[in-house]
N, C-alpha and C positions, 0 to 999 in steps of 0.2 A: 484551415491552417494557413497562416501569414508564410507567402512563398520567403528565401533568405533576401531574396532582391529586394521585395519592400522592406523587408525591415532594415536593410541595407541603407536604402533610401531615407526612412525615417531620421534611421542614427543621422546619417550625414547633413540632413534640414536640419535636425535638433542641435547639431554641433557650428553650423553653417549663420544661424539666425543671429547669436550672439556675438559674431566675429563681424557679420554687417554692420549690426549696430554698434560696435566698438572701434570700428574700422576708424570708420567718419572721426573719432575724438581723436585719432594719431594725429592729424592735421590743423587741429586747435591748439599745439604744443607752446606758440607765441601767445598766445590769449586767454586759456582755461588751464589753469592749473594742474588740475586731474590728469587734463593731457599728456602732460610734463609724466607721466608715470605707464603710458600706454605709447609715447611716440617712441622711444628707442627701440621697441618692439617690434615696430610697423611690416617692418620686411618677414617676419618670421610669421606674425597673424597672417600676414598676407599671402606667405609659403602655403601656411596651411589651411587658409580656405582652399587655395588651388589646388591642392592635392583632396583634399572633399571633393570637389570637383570632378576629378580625375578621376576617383572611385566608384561616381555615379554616370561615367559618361556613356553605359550600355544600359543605362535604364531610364535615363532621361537626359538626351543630347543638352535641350535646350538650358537646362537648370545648369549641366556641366559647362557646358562654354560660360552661363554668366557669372558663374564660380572663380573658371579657371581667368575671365576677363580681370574679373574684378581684383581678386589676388594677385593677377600679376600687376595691376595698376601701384600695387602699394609693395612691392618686390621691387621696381622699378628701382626707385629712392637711391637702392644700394649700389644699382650697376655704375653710378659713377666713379667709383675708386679702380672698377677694373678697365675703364677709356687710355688707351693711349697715351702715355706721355712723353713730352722731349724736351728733355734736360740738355743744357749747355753748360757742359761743366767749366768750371773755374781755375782760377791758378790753386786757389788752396782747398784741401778739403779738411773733413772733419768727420769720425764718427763718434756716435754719440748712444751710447745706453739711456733708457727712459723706464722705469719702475716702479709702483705702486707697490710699496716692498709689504704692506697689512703692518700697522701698528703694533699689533698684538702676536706678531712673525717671533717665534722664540728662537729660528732657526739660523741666531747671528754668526756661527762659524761659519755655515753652508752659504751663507750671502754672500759673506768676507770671498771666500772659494771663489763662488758664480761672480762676484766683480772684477776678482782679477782673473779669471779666464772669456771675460768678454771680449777683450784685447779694446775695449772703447780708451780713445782721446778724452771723453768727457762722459761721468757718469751722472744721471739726475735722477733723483730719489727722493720721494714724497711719503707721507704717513713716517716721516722719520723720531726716532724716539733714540735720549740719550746712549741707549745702552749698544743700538746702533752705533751712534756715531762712535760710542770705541772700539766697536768691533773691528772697526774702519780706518784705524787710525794707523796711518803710513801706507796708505791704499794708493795713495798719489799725491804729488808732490804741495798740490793746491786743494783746498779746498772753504768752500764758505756754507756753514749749515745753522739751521734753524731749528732745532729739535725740538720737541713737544713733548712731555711727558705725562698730560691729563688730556690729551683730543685725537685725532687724528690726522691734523694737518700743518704740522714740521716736514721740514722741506731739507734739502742738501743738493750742492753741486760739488764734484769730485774732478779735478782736473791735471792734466799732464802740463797744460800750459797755465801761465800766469794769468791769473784772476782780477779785475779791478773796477773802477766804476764801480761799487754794488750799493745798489738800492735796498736794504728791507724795510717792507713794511705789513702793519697788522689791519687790517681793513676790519670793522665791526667787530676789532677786538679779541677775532680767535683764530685769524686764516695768515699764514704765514707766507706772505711772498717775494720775491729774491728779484731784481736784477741787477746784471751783471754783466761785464763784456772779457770774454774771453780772449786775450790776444796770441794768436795761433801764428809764431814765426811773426810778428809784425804786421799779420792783417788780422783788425776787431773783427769781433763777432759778438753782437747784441743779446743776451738770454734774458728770458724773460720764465719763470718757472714758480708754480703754486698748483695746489691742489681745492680745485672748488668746491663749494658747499652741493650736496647733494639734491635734488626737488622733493625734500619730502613733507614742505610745505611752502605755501604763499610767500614766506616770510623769506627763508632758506631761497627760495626761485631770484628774489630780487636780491638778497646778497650777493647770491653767484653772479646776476648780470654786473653788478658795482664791482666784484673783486676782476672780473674778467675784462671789464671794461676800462678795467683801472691800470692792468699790465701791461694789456693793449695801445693802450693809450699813450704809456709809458712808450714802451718800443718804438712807437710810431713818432713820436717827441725827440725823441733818439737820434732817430732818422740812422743812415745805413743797414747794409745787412742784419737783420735779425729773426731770433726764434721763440716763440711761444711753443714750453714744455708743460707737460702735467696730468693729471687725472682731472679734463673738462666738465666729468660728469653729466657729458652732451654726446650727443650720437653726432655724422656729419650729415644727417636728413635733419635736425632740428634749425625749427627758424632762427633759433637764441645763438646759433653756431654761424648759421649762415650771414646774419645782421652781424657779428663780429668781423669775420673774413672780409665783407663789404667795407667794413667802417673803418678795420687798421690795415688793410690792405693784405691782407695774410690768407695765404693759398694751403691749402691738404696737404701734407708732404706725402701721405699714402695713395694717393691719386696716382694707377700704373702700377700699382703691386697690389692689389688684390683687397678684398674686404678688411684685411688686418686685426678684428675682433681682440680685445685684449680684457674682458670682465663676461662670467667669473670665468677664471681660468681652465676650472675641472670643462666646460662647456666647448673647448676648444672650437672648430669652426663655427659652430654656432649661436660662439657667445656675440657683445652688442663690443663695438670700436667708442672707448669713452676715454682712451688714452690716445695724447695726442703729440703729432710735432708738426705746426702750424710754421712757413716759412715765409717772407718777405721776397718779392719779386727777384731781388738779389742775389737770393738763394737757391742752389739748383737741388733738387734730390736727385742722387746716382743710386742708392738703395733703402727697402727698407720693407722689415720683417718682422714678425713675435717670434718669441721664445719665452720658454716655462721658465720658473726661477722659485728655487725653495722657501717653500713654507710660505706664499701670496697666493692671491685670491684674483690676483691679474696675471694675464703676461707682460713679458717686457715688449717694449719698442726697441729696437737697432735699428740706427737708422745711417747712412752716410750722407752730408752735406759738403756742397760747395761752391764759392763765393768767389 
């Protein structure tokens, strides 16, 4: 009769093999495709090889340590959002609501509600659809929106302060993106806000680098204080996030507060962070948090900024 320890054992090789081999593809997310569907993951595969690990570490030392090694190698990724940070705040600040509100959210009174008890300066709102926007209407004093009503990527910005400068454009035809500078008391503030194409194919992979490359780029053109808002449909371990940061100069604004996960929302701490507020040297983060919001499939971003 098989003792419960081997078979203990077995289970955990048999769950253990697959997570090796799939491990390795989290780290192909710039190059293989497929990747692109396994890297926002990396940290949670890699939680849970280590915890196999863990389970086996009185029946075979050696196999748990290379378990628990190797999962924590790909755990790592995340700890950057929880390092230290040192903000130097500014003369002005800003907070700022950020929501992935689901297209298909029927729950436009309860949003109406959740907007205006945010107490945000400025709200950004993506997957926005007409009927939204009149849910909406006399929310705040400003506002510039893009609504959709056959996709899921209409866009809106909702402001206490005057709105100007705005940019829109439609990149390949179906992704709606906004900038726009906000002037807060007399000092700009550059936004930049879209919601990207998702990886769930080759084709999709390389519009989202063009649409993201192209806001980016925008901002950075710009020049002063500015923000990239949105559902990046990127984790901040993917290369395609990191090669932006680099390229328009745009820092984590969650960096110091903690993992921030905001998709799917029912998964709370252990959902993937694919919602973003990416800020410019300029820009200090003083805070920033999720919260649930009716009838989405993300959480929100709050965040405070300032300049």
């Amino acid at each position: 009769m098989t003792a419960p320890s081997d078979r203990l054992l077995r289970v955990a090789v048999a769950l253990a093999l697959p997570l090796v081999l799939v491990l390795p593809l989290s780290w192909l997310g710039g190059a293989v495709w497929l990747a692109e569907l396994v890297t926002p993951w990396r940290p949670h595969l890699g939680g849970l090889l280590g915890l196999l690990g863990l389970l086996v570490v009185r029946r075979d030392r050696r196999l748990a340590a290379g378990l628990v090694l190797l999962g924590s190698a790909h755990v790592v990724v995340a700890v950057a959002r929880l390092l230290p940070r040192t903000a130097r705040p500014g003369v002005h600040t800003l907070d700022v609501a950020l929501l992935n509100v689901h297209a298909r959210n029927p729950e436009h009174a309860a949003l109406r509600a959740w907007v205006d008890g945010t107490g945000a300066d400025v709200v950004v709102l993506v997957e926005v659809t007409p009927g939204l926007v009149h849910a909406l209407e006399g929310a705040y004093p400003h506002a510039v929106v893009v609504p959709h009503d056959d996709d899921e990527f209409g866009v809106g910005v909702w402001s206490r302060f005057p709105l100007g400068q705005v940019v829109e454009e439609r990149p390949h035809g179906y992704v709606s993106t906004v900038q726009l500078t906000v002037d807060a008391d007399g000092a700009p503030l550059r936004l930049g806000v879209l919601h990207a194409p998702p990886p769930l194919s080759p084709g999709l992979v390389s519009e989202r680098a063009d649409v993201l490359a192209g806001v980016a780029g925008g901002l950075r053109a710009h020049g002063g204080p500015s923000v990239l808002l949105g559902d990046l449909n990127l984790t901040p371990w993917s290369p395609h996030l990191r090669h932006l940061r680099v390229v328009a100069r745009l820092e984590d604004g969650a960096v110091g507060f903690g993992p921030a996960p905001t998709w799917p929302a029912f998964a709370g701490p252990l959902g993937i962070p694919i919602d973003h507020v990416l800020v410019s040297p300029e820009v200090a983060v003083l805070g920033y948090t999720t919260a649930t919001a009716p009838g989405s499939d993300h959480r929100a971003v709050l965040a405070r900024l300032s300049w």
